[in-house]
C-alpha positions as CSV (number, residue, x, y, z in Angstrom):
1,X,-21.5,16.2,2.1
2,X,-23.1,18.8,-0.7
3,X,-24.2,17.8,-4.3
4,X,-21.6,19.4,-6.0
5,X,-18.7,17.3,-3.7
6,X,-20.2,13.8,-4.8
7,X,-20.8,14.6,-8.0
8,X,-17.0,15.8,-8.7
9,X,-15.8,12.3,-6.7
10,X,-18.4,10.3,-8.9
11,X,-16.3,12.4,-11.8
12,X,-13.3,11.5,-11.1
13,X,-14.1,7.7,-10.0
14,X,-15.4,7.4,-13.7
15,X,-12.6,9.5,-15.7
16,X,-10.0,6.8,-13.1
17,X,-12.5,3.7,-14.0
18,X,-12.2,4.8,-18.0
19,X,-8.7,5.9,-17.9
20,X,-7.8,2.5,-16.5
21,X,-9.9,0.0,-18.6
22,X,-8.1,2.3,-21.3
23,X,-4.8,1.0,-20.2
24,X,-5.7,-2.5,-19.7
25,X,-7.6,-2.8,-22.5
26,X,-5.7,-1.0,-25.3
27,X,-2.6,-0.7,-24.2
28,X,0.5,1.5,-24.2
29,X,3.4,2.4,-25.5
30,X,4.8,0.4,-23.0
31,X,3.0,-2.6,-24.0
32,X,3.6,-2.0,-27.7
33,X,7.6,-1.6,-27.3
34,X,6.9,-5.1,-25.9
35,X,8.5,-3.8,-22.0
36,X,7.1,-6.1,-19.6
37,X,7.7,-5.9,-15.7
38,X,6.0,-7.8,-13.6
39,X,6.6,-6.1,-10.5
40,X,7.0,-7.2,-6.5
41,X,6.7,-5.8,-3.4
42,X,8.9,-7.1,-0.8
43,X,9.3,-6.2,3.2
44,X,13.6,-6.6,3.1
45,X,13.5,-5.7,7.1
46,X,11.3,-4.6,10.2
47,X,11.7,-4.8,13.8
48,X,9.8,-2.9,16.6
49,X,11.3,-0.7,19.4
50,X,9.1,0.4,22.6
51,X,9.3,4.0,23.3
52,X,7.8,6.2,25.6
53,X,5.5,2.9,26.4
54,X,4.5,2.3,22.8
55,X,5.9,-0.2,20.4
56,X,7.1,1.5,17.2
57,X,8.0,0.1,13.4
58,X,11.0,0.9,11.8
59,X,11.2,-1.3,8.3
60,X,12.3,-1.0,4.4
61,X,9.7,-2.1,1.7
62,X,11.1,-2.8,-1.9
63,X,7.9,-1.5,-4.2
64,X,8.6,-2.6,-7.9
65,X,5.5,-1.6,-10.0
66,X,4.2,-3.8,-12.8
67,X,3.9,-2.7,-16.6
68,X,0.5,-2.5,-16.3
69,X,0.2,-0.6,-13.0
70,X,2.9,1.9,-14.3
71,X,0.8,2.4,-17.3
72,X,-2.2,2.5,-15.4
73,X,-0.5,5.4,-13.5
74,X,0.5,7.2,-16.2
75,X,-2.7,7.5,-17.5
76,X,-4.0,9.1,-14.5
77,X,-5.0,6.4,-12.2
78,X,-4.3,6.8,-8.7
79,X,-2.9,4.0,-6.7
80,X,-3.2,2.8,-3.2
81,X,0.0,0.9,-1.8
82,X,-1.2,-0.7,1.8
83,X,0.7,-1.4,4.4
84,X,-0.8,-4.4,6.9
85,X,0.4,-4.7,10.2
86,X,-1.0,-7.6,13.0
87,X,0.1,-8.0,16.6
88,X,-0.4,-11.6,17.3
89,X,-0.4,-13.1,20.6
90,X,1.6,-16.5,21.3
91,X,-0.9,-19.5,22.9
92,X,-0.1,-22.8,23.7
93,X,-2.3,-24.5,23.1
94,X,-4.8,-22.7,21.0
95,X,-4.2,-21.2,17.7
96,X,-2.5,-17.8,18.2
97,X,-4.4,-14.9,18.7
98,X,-4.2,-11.8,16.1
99,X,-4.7,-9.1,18.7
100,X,-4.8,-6.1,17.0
101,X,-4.4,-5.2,13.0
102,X,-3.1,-2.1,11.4
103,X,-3.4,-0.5,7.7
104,X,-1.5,2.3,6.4
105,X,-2.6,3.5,2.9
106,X,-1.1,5.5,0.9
107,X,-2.1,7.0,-2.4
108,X,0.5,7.4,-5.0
109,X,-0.9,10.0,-8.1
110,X,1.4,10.8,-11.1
111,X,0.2,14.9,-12.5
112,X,1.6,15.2,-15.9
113,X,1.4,18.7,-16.1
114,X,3.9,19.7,-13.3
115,X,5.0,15.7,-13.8
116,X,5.2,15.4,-10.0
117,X,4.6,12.0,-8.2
118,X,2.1,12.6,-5.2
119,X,2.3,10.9,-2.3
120,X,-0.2,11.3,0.6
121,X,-0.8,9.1,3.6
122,X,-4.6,8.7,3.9
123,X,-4.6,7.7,7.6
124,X,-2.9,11.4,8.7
125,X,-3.7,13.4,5.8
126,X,-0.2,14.1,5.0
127,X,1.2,14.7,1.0
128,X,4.9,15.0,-0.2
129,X,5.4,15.4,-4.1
130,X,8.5,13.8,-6.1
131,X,10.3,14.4,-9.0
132,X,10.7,11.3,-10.1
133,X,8.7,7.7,-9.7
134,X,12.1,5.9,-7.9
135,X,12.3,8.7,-5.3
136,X,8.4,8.6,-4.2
137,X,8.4,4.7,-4.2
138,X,11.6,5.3,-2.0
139,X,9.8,7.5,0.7
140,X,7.1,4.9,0.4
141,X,9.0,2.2,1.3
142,X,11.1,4.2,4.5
143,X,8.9,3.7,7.6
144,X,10.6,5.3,11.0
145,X,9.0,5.9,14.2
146,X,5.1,4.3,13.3
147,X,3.1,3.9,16.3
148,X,2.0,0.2,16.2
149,X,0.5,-0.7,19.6
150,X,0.3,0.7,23.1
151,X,2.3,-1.8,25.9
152,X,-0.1,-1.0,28.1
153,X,-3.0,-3.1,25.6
154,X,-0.7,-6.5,25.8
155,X,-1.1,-9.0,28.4
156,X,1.8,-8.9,30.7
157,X,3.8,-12.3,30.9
158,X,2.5,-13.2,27.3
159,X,5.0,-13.5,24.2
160,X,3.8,-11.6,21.1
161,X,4.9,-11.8,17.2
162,X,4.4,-8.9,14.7
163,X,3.8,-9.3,10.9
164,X,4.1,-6.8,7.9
165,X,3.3,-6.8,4.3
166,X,2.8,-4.1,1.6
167,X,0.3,-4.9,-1.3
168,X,-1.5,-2.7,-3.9
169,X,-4.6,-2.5,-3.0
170,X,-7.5,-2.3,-5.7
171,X,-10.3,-2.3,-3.2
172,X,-11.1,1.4,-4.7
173,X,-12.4,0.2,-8.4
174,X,-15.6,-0.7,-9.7
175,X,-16.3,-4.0,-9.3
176,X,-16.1,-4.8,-12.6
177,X,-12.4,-3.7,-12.8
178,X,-11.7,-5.7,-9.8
179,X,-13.0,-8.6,-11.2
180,X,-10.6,-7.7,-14.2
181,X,-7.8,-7.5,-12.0
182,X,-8.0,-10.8,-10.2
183,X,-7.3,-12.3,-13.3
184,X,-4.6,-10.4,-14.4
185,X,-1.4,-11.3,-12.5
186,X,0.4,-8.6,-12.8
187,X,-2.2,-6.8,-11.1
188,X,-1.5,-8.8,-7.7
189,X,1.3,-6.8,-6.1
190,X,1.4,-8.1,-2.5
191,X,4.5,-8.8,-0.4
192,X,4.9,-12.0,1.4
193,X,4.0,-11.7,5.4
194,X,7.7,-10.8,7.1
195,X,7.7,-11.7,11.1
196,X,9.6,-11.2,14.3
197,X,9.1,-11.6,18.3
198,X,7.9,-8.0,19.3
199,X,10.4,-7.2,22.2
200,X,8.8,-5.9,25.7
């Protein structure tokens, strides 16, 4: 990586990390018209199909942002929505088995001077921009077709259970900011785990 490419990230880290203690700090309008939202993410449905030999996830995420990581967006900070997906395997005996894990981040980016919401899957590299916030937290929370796990990687005559959930992840910051948001709630977007029997 050249000098001039870390130096622009370390840039724009800071300009996010300022931007941001900005917002929670200070405020916004939002704030001062004394809106409060406090946000959820829920997973309303999910199942897995096996195609071509390879389980795939169709489900529907309801993404609600709070006030603060509205504003926070607003103000030019991007955010990372995470989707977390385990395979577990059923024992007997023994405490189940998580077999194999999945995370599919997304970053969601608000540019005020075309005031387009950018979406783009950091797994596969792909971006889609929106017109508005409700439509790209719509596509967001539409997942057809994602490969999950290979049939050929389970054990044959065992039972397995999937589980999804969607959370904002703020893994990204400075640790002091992180430290900031663990102890505000509204900060602490993360879905309840939604399960089912993966059918073989």
């Amino acid at each position: 990586m050249s000098w001039p490419t870390i130096i622009d990230r370390f840039k724009l880290l800071r300009r996010s990390a300022l931007a941001l203690l900005v917002v929670l700090v200070l405020g916004t309008g939002l704030a001062q018209e004394n809106i409060e939202r406090e946000g959820y993410f829920e997973v309303r449905s999910a199942s897995t199909q096996a195609i071509g030999g390879v389980h795939r996830l169709d489900a529907r995420l309801q993404l609600i942002l709070s006030s603060e990581a509205l504003a926070a967006l607003e103000n030019g900070v991007t955010l990372t929505i995470e989707m977390q997906i385990q395979v577990i395997r059923v024992r007997r005996f023994l405490i189940d088995s998580v077999d194999a894990e999945l995370a599919v981040r997304h970053e969601l980016e608000f540019r005020p001077l075309s005031q387009r919401y950018i979406v783009k899957n950091l797994n596969s590299g792909d971006q889609d921009s929106f017109a508005t916030l409700y439509s790209a937290l719509n596509s967001l929370g539409r997942v057809q077709g994602l490969p999950v796990i290979d049939d050929a990687l389970l054990l044959p005559d065992r039972s397995y259970r999937v589980r999804l959930r969607a959370m904002l992840n703020t893994q990204q910051y400075p640790a002091p900011l992180r430290l900031l948001f663990f102890w505000r709630g509204r900060w602490q977007l993360q879905s309840e785990w939604f399960e089912w029997l993966l059918e073989r």
